[in-house]
C-alpha positions in Angstrom: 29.4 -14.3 10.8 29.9 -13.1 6.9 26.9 -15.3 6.4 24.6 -13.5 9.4 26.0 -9.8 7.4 24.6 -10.8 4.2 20.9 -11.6 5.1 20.4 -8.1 6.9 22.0 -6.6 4.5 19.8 -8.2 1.7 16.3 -8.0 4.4 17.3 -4.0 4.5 18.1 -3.7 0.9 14.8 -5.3 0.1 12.6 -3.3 2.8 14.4 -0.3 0.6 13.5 -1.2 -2.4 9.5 -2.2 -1.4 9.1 0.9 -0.6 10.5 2.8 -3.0 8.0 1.0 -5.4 5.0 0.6 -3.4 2.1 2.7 -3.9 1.6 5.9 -1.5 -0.9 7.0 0.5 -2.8 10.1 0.0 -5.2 12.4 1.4 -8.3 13.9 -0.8 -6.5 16.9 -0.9 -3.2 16.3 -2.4 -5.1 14.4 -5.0 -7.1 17.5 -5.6 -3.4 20.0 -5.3 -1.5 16.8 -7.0 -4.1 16.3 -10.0 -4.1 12.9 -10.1 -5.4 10.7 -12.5 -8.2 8.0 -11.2 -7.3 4.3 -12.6 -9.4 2.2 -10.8 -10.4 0.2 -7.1 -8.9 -1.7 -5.1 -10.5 -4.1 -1.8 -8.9 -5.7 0.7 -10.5 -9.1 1.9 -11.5 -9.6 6.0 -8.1 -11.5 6.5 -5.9 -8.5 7.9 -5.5 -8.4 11.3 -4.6 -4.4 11.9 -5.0 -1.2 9.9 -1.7 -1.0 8.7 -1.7 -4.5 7.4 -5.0 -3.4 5.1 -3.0 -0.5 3.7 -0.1 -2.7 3.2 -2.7 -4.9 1.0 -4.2 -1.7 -0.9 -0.6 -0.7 -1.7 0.5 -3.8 -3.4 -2.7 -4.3 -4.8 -2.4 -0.4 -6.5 1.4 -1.5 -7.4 -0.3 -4.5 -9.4 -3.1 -1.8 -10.9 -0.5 0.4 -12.0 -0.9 3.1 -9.7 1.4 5.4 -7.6 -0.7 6.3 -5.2 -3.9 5.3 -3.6 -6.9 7.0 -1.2 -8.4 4.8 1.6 -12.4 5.6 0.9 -14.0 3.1 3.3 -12.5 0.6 5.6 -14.3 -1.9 8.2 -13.6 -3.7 11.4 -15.4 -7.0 11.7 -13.0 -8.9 14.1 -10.5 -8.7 10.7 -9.9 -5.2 8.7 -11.3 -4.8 5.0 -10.3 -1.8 3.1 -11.7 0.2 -0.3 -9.3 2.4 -1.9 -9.3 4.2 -5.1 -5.8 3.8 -6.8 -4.5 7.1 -8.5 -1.3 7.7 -11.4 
């Protein structure tokens, strides 16, 4: 039983923490009221099977840029989900 307390507690503590480091999303205007600073990019490959999976992808793949926040410019359904975003600090 201690044993089954520990791994939800560590799963929960580690959802936390993802998303307190993960990349946000944003819309074109709170770039515009934020000021952000463009750093690059980032696509998704056809290999996601839902929206939110896609933005999961552009978010970690901003993290890895070094960006805070990213803005979905383009995204496509072809049986899979690809996804352009341009990544923001």
């Amino acid at each position: 039983m201690k044993v089954m307390k520990w791994v939800v507690a560590s799963m929960v503590m580690g959802a936390v923490s993802f998303s307190a480091f993960a990349a946000k999303e944003v819309t074109k205007e709170e770039v515009q009221k934020m000021n952000l600073e463009k750093i690059g990019t980032v696509n998704t490959t056809a290999e996601t099977t839902s929206p939110m999976d896609a933005k999961r992808e552009l978010s970690k793949m901003a993290d890895e840029k070094g960006g805070k926040y990213f803005l979905v410019i383009a995204g496509r359904e072809h049986g899979k989900f690809s996804a352009t975003a341009d990544v923001y600090k």
